[in-house]
C-alpha positions in Angstrom: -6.3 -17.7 5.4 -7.8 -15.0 3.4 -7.1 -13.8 -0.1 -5.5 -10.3 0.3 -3.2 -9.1 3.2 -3.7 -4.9 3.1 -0.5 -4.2 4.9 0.1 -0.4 6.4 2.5 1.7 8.4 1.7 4.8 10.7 4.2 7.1 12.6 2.7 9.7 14.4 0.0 11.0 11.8 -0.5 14.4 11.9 -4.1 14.8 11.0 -6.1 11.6 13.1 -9.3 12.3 11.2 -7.5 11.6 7.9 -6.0 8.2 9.2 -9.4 7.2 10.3 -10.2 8.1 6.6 -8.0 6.1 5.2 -8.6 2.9 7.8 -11.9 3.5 7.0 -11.5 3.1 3.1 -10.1 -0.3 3.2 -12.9 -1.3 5.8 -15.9 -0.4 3.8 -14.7 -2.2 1.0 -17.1 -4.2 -1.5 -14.4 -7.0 -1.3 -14.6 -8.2 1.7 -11.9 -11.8 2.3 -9.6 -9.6 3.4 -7.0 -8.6 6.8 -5.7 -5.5 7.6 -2.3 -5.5 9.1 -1.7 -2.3 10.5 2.6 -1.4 12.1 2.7 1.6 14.1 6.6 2.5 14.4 7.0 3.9 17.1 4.5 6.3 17.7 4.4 8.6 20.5 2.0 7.3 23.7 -1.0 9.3 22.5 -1.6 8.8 18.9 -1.0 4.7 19.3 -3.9 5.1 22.3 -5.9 6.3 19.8 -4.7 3.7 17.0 -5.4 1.0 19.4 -8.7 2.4 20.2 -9.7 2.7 16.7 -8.6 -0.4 15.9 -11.0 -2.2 18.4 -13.7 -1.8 15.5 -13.1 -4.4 13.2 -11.6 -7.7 13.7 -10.0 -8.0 10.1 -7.3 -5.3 11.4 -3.6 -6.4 13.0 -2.3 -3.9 14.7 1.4 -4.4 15.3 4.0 -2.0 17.2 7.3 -1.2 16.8 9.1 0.0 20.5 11.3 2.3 18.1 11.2 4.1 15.1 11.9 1.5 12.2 11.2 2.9 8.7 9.1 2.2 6.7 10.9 -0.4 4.7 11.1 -2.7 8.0 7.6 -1.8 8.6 6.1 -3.6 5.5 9.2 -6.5 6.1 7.2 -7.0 9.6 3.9 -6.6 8.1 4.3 -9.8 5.9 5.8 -12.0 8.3 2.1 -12.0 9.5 0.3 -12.0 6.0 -1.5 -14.5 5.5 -3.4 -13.5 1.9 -2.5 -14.5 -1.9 -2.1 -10.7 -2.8 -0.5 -7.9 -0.9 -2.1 -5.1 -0.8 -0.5 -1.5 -0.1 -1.9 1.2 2.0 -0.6 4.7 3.4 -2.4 6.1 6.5 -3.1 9.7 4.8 -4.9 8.0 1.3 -8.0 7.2 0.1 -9.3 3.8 -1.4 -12.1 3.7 -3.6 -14.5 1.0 -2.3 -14.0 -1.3 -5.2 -10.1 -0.8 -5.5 -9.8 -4.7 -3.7 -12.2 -5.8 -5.9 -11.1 -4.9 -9.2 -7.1 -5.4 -8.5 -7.9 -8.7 -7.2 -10.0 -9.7 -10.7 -7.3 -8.8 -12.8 -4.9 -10.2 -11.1 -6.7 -13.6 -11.4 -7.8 -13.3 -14.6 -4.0 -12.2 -15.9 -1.3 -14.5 -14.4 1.3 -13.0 -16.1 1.2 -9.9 -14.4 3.3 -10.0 -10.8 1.5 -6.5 -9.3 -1.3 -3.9 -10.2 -1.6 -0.6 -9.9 -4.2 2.3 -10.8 -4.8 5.8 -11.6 -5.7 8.4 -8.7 -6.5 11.6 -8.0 -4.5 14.5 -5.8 -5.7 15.4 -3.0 -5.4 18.0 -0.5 -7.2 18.5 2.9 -10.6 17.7 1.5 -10.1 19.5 -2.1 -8.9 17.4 -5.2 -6.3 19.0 -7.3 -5.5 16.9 -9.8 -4.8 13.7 -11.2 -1.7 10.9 -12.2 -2.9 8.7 -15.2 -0.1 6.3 -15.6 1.2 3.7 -18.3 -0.9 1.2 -18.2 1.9 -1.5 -19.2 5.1 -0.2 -17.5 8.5 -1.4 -19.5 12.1 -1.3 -17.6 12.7 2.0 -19.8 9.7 3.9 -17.8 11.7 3.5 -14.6 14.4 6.2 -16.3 12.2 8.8 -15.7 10.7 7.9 -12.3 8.7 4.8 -10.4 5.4 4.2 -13.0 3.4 3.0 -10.0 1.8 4.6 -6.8 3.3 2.4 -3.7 0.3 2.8 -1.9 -2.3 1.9 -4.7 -0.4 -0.9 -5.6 -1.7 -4.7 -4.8 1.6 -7.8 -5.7 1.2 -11.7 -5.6 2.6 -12.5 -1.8 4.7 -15.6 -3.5 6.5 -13.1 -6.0 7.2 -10.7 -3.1 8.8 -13.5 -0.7 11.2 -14.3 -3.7 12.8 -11.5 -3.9 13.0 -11.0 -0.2 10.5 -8.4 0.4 11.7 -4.8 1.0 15.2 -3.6 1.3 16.2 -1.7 4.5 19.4 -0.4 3.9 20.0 3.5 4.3 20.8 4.0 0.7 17.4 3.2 -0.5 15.5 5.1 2.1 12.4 7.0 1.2 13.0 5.2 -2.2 12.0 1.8 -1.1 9.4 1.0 -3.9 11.2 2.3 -6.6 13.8 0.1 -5.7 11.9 -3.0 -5.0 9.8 -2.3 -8.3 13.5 -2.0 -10.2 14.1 -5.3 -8.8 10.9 -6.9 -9.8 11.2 -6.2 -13.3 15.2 -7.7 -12.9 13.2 -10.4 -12.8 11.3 -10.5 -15.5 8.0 -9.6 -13.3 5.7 -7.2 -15.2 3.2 -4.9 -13.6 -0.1 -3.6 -15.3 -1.8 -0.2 -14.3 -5.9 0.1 -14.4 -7.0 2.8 -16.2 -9.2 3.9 -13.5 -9.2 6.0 -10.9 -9.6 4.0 -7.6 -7.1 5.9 -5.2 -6.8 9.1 -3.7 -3.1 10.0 -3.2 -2.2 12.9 -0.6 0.3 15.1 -2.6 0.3 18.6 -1.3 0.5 21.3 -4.1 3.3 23.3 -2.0 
C-alpha cells in the first residue's frame, strides 16, 4: 500500500513526446510513496506499443487497457478499482506536474482534515510556450460552481475514502466531457469542501485557438 494512487487515461495522444512529458512529471517527483496507474482506452496498435514500452521504466506505473473505447469517466472508475493509496491523485497525458505538486497536496491534505480534495494554480501552455495563467479561489463555495468548475481535474489530488462514497465517477452520456464538474457538484452535495494552493504547481494544455 502506498499513500497516493496518480490515476491517468490516454487515447491515442497525438503528440508522444508530450505524454512522455507528462509520465515523466509524476515520475521525477520529490514525493516519492507513490503508484502510477495508467488506462489506455482503447488505443490504436501503435501508440499502446509505444505506451507499453515506455511504461517498462518504472515499476511504480499500472498500465491498464481497455479492448474499446470507454471514456474517460469509466477510465478513472477502472483506474481505482486498482488504487491502492490514501489520496487520489489526477493526471492528464498532455500536462505538466511541477516536481513538488505530490508533495505539497499531500501536506495539506494531512495537515487540514476538513478538506475532502486539493487543487492548485497553473499555467497555460502551448507546444513548449506558456501563455498564461488560471489563479483560482482558493476556498471554492457551492455558489462558485454557477459560473463554471473552480478546480483543474487534472491538478486535483481527493481522499480515496471520500471518492468511494460517493461512487466514484458517473458514466452516463449526459455528463460526458463534464465528468468533474459533475462529480465536484456532488461532492460539495455532500458537504465535502475543496481548498486551492495558491501556487503554481501545474501546467495545463489549453490551446489559445
Amino acid at each position: 500500500m502506498c499513500r497516493i494512487s496518480v490515476v491517468m487515461g490516454t487515447y491515442n495522444e497525438r503528440d508522444r513526446r508530450q505524454a512522455a512529458q507528462a509520465i515523466d512529471s509524476i515520475l521525477n517527483q520529490t514525493f516519492r510513496d507513490f503508484e502510477f496507474i495508467i488506462c489506455d482506452d482503447g488505443s490504436d496498435r501503435a501508440f499502446y506499443k509505444w505506451l507499453y514500452r515506455y511504461c517498462k521504466k518504472d515499476s511504480r506505473i499500472m498500465l491498464l487497457r481497455n479492448e474499446k473505447n470507454m471514456g474517460l469517466a469509466a477510465v478513472l472508475n477502472k483506474c481505482l478499482k486498482y488504487a491502492s493509496g490514501e489520496y487520489i491523485a489526477r493526471m492528464d497525458a498532455d500536462d505538466i506536474s511541477n516536481t513538488r505538486r505530490l508533495e505539497k497536496q499531500a501536506a495539506f491534505l494531512e495537515r487540514h482534515q476538513e478538506y475532502a480534495l486539493v487543487g492548485c494554480n497553473a499555467q497555460l501552455i502551448e507546444g513548449k510556450r506558456v501563455w498564461g495563467e488560471r489563479r483560482l479561489e482558493k476556498m471554492p463555495r457551492r455558489e462558485s460552481f454557477l459560473r463554471t468548475s473552480p478546480f483543474i481535474h487534472p491538478a486535483v489530488m481527493i481522499r480515496r475514502e471520500v471518492l468511494e462514497s460517493i461512487g466514484g465517477y458517473c458514466v452516463s452520456p449526459k455528463v460526458m466531457r463534464a465528468e468533474d464538474y459533475e462529480l465536484f457538484m456532488r461532492l460539495y452535495a455532500k458537504g465535502c469542501r475543496g481548498y486551492n494552493l495558491q501556487e503554481t504547481l501545474f501546467q495545463y494544455r489549453e490551446d489559445t485557438k
